[in-house]
C-alpha positions in Angstrom: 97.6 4.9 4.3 94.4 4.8 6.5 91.0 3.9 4.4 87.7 6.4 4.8 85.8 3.4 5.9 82.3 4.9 5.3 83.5 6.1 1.7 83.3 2.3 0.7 79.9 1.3 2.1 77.3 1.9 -0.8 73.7 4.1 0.4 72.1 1.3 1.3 75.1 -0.4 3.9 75.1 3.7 5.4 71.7 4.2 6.0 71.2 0.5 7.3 74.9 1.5 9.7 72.9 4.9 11.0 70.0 2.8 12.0 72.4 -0.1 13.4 74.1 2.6 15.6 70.5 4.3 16.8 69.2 0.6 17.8 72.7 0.2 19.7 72.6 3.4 21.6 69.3 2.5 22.8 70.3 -0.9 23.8 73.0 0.8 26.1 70.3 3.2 27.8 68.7 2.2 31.0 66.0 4.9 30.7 64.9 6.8 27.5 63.4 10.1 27.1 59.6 10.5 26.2 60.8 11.2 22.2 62.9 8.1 22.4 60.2 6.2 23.4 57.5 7.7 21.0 60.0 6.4 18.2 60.8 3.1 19.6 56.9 2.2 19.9 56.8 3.2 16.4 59.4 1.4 14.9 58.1 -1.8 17.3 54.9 -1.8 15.6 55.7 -0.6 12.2 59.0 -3.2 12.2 55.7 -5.9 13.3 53.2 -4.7 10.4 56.1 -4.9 7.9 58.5 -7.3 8.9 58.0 -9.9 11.7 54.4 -10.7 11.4 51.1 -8.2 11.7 48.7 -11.2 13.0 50.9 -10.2 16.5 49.0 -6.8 16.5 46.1 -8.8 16.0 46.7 -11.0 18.6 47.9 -8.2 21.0 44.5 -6.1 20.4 42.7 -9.3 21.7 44.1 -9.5 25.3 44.2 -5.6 25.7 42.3 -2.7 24.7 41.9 1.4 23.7 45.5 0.6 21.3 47.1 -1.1 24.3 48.4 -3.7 22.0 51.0 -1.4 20.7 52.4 -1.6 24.5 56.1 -2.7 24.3 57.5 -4.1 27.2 61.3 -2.9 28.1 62.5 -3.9 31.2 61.9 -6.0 34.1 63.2 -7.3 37.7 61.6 -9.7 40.6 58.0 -10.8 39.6 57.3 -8.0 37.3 58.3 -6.1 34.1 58.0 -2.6 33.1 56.2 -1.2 29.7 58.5 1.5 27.7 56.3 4.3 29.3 57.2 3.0 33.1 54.0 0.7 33.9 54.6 -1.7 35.9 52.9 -5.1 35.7 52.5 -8.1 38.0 53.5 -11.0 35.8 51.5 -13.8 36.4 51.9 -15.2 32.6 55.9 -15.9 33.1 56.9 -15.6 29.7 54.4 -19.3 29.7 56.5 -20.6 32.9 60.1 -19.4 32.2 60.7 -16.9 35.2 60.6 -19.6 37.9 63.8 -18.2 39.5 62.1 -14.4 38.6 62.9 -12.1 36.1 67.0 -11.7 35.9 67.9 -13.4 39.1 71.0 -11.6 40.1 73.0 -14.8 40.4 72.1 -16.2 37.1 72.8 -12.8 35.8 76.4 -12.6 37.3 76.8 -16.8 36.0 76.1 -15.9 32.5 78.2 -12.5 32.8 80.9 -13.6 34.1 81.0 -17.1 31.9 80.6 -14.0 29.1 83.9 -12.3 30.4 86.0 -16.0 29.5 83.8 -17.8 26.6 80.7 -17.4 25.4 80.3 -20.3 22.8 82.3 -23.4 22.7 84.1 -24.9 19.5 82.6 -27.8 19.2 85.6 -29.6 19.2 87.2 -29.8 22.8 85.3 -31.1 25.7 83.7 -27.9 27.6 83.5 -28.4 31.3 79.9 -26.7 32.0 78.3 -29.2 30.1 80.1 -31.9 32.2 78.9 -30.4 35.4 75.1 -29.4 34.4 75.3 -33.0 33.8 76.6 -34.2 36.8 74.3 -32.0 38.8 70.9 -33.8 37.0 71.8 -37.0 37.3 71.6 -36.1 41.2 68.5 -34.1 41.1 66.6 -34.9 38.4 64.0 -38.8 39.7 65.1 -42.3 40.1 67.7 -43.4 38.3 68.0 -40.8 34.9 72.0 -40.4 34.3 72.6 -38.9 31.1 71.8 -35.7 29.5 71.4 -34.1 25.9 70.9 -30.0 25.8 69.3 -28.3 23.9 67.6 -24.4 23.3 63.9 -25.0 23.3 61.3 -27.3 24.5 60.3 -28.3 21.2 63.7 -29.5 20.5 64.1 -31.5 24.1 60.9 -33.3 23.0 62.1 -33.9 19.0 65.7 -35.5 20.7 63.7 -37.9 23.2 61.6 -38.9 20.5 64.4 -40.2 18.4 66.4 -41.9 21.5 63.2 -43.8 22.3 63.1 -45.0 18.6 66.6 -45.5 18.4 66.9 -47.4 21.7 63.8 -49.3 21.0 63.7 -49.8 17.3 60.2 -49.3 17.2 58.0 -46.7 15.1 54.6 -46.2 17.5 54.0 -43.9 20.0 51.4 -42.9 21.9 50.2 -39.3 23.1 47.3 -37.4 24.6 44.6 -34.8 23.4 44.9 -31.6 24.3 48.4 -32.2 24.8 50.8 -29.6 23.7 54.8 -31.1 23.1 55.9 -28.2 20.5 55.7 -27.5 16.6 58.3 -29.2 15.2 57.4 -31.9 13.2 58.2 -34.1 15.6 57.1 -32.8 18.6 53.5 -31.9 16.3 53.1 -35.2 15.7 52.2 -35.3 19.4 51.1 -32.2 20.0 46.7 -32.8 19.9 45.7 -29.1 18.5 44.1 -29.7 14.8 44.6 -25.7 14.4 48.1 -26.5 14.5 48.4 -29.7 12.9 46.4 -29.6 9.9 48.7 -27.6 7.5 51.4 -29.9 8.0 49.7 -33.1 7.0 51.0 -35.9 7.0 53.5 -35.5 10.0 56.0 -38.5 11.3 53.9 -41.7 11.3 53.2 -43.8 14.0 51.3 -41.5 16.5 48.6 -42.5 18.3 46.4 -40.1 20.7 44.1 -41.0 23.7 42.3 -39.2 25.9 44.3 -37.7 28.5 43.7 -39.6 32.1 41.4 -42.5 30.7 43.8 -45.5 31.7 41.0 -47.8 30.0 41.7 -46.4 26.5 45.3 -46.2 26.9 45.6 -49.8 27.7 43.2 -51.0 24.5 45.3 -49.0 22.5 48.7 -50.8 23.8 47.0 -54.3 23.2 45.5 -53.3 19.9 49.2 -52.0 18.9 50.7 -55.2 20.0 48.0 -57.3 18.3 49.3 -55.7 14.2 52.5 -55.7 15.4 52.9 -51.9 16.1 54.2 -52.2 19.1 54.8 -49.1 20.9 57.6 -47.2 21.4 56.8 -45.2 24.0 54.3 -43.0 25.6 54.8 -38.8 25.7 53.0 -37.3 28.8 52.6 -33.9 30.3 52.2 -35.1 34.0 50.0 -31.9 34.3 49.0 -30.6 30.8 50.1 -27.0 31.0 48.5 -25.5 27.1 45.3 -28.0 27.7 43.9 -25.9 30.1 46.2 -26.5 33.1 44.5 -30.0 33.5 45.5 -32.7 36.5 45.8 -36.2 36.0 43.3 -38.1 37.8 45.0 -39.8 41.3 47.5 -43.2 39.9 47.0 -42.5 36.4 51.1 -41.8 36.0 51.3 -44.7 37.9 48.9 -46.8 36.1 50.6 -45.6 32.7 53.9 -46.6 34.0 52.9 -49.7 34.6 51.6 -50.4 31.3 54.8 -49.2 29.9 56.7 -51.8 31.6 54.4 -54.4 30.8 54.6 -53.8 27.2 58.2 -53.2 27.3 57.6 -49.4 26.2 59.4 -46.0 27.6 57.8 -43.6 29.4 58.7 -39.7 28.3 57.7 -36.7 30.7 57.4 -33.5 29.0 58.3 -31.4 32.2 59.4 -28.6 29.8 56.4 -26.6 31.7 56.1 -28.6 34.8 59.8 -28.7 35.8 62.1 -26.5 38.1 59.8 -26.0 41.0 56.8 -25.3 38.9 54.3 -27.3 40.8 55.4 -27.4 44.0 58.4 -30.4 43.3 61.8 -29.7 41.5 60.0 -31.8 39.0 56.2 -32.6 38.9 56.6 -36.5 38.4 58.2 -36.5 41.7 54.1 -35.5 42.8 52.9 -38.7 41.8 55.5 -40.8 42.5 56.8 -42.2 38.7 60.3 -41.9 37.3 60.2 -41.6 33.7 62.7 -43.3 31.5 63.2 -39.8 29.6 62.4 -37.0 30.8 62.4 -33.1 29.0 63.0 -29.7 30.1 63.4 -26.5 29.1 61.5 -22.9 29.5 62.5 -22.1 33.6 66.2 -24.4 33.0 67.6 -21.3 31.7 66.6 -18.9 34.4 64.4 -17.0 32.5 67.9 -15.3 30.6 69.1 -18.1 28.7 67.2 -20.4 25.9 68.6 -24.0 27.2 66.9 -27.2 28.0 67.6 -30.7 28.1 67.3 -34.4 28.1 67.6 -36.5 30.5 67.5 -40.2 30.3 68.5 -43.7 31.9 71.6 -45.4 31.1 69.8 -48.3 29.4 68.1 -46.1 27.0 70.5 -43.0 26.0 73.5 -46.1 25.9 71.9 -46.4 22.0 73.8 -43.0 21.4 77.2 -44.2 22.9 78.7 -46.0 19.6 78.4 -42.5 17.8 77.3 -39.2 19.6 77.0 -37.6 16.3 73.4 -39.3 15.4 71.9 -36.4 17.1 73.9 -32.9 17.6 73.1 -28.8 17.8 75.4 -26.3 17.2 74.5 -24.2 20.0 72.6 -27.0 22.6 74.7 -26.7 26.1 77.2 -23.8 25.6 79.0 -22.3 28.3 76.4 -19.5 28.6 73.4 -21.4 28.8 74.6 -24.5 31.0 76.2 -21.7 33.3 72.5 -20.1 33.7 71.1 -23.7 34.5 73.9 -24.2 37.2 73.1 -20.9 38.8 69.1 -21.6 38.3 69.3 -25.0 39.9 71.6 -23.5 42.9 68.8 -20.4 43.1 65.8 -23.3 43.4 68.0 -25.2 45.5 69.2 -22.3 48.2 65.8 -20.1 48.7 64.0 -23.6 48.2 61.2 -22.0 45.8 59.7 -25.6 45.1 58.4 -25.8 48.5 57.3 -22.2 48.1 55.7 -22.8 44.9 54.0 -25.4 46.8 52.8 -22.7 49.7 52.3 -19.5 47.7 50.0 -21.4 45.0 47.7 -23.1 47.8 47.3 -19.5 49.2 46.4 -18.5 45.5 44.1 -21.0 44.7 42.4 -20.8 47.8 42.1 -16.3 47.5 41.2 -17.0 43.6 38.4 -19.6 44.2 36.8 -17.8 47.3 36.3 -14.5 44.6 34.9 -16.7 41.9 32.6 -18.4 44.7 30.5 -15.5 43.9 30.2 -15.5 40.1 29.9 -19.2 38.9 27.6 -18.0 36.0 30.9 -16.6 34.7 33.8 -19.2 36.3 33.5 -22.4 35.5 36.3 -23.8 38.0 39.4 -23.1 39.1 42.3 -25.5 39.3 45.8 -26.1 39.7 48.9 -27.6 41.2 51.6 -25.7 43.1 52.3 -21.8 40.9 50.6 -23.4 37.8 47.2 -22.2 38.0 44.3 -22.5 35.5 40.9 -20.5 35.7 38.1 -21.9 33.0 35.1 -19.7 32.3 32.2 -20.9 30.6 32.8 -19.4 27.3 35.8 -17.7 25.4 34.7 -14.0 25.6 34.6 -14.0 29.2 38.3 -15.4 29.0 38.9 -12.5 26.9 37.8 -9.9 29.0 38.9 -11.1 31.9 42.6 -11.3 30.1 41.8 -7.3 29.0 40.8 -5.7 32.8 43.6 -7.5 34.2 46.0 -6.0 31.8 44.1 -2.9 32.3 45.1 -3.2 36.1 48.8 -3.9 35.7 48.5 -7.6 35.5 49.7 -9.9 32.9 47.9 -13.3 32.2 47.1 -14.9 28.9 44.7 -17.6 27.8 46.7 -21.1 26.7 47.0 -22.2 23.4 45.0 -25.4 23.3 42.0 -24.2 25.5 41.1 -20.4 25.2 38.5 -20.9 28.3 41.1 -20.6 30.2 43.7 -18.4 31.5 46.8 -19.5 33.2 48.6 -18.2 36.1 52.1 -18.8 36.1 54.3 -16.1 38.4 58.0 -16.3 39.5 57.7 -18.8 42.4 59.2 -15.7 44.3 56.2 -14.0 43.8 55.4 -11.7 47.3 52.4 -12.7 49.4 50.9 -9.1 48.7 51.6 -9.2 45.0 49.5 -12.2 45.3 46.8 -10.2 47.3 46.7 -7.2 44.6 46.4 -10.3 41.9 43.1 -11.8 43.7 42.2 -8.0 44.6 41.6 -7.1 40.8 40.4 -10.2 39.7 37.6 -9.4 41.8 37.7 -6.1 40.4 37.5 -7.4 37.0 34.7 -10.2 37.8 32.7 -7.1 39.0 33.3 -5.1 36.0 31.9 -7.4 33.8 
């Protein structure tokens, strides 16, 4: 006897099934008709208001203009995305540096489709072979001698598992970070992160955190003497080798070095947050390679999973990940390194690798910089300075509102930037490192648009 399924769901489970099956059908589309769209901006904004969080709309209405904040992005390919009414925008925020390979490269795409046709998670249990040869593939790319990996989904968790190897390893409590450093908002990874915005709620976070200024070798070394002298001795230090939500700010020239040196004096690790700076970014595979420093752990995430897969990782030397051997258990998530994410790094590193988009990065953001700075040349009462290293890009104004406005005619003109999260001065440039050379033209073209308009 066949059952009348729908006769057994109650109101509620049929009217929540209808909506289930409307949301589905659109997923399927790849274009939607102007009614479609009319009610998916709706139910984007109302579903915000009601049910995500309505300080987004706030947020939106900030960076845009004229009700532009209820603009809901849909698809996207290359260097740019398209809004649900078919604008197309340059995207020079990068989802805050994921698209390094671009948006939906098609051989990460076919990776993660294809690993999708076999497995898509792993069971935990049996040894899964992607995460053997991610592995592999970072211990030869990743500086110096790093060997063994731990993956994870986000940047805040890469830094959270690198702070608990250096204590474990060490069996010391202190650590030392910078202001106007940003490591994530986990408790852990807040405890480092500078931001008091951030940090105050959450009082007290994990003990033991000490912050200098970022670049000022002098204080860091007091504070490693005066940690040694009440026997706090410090774990390690936890750097952004370019500070990415600070402001986009470069250390000054040996100060990686200088830090590393001080590390190994005091017998202390060094951690690199490259979650931002890594995979091409700035112009190296990864930005410590710049200055000439390997790191005893270093952390990735944002551009590892191609910009269509959450996944980052760990990376650290044999000495100091050894302290998980006895029991690999001590740290563990469910759904760091599955098949579909570690198959989206393969395919992101082989994509960096093959159209060599470090050394491009490297190219296309002097060629930036130099078109940016030449336009602000001619309205320093508004631009403060203009820096940046490779495709990371940072340009401060001299207050917030100009920041602002800036952010708003550039959205106006089909470009995306954003300001950072520690330093609203600034807005950040961050494109696909395949950006074009005249996508890069039309950027520079309506930023002097813009700088006029104000």
């Amino acid at each position: 006897m066949s059952i009348n399924v729908n006769s057994q769901l109650t109101k509620k489970e049929a009217e929540v099934s209808e909506y289930l099956d409307k949301v589905l059908n659109i997923i399927e589309k790849k274009e939607v008709t102007a009614e479609e769209a009319k009610w998916i901006t709706e139910e984007t904004v109302n579903g915000f208001r009601e049910n995500v969080n309505p300080g987004f709309l706030e947020y939106r209405k900030t960076v845009t203009k004229d009700g532009q904040f209820a603009a809901v992005e849909w698809s996207d390919g290359d260097s740019c995305f398209k809004d649900l009414n078919g604008n197309e925008y340059i995207d020079c925020l990068g989802g805050f540096g994921i698209y390094n390979v671009g948006h939906r490269h098609p051989k990460v795409m076919k990776a993660v489709q294809d690993q999708l046709q076999r497995q898509a998670l792993h069971s935990q249990d049996l040894l899964d072979p992607l995460r053997a040869m991610l592995a592999k593939v970072l211990a030869e790319i990743t500086p110096g001698d790093l060997k063994y990996s731990f993956f994870t989904n986000s940047g805040t968790e890469s830094v959270e598992a690198a702070l608990k190897l250096a204590k474990m390893y060490s069996e010391r409590t202190t650590f030392i970070a910078t202001t106007k450093a940003f490591h994530g908002k986990s408790l852990g990874a807040l405890s480092a992160t500078s931001k008091n915005m951030f940090r105050k709620p959450f009082l007290p976070l994990v003990p033991g955190f000490r912050h200098v200024a970022f670049g000022d070798i002098d204080m860091m070394r007091k504070t490693f003497e005066a940690c040694a002298l009440t026997g706090e001795d410090v774990a390690a230090v936890l750097l952004e080798p370019i500070q990415g939500e600070g402001g986009i700010i470069l250390p000054p020239k040996d100060y990686l070095k200088e830090v590393r040196a001080l590390c190994d004096e005091y017998g202390a690790l060094m951690i690199l947050d490259e979650v931002q700076t890594g995979m091409g970014r700035t112009g190296k595979m990864f930005a410590s390679e710049l200055y000439d420093v390997v790191p005893d752990i270093i952390c990735l995430a944002k551009a590892f999973g191609g910009g269509v897969m959450p996944a980052g990782a760990v990376v650290a030397k044999e000495e100091v990940f050894k302290s998980w051997f006895p029991n690999p258990f001590m740290h563990t998530t469910t759904f760091g390194g599955n098949p579909l994410a570690c198959s989206a790094a393969l395919a992101t590193i082989s994509v960096l690798i093959e159209e060599q988009l470090p050394q491009r990065a490297a190219e296309v953001g002097e060629y930036f910089l130099q078109g940016l700075r030449e336009v602000a040349e001619a309205h320093k009462d508004k631009v403060l300075e203009i820096r940046g290293q490779g495709l990371m890009i940072g340009i401060e104004f001299h207050d917030d509102e100009v920041g602002y406005e800036v952010s708003k005619g550039m959205f106006d003109r089909g470009v995306l930037v954003a300001g950072t999260l520690i330093n609203s001065k600034t807005i950040r440039i961050e494109p696909a490192l395949t950006i074009k050379y005249e996508e890069v033209d039309a950027v520079i073209s309506r930023f002097k648009e813009v700088l006029e308009s104000l």
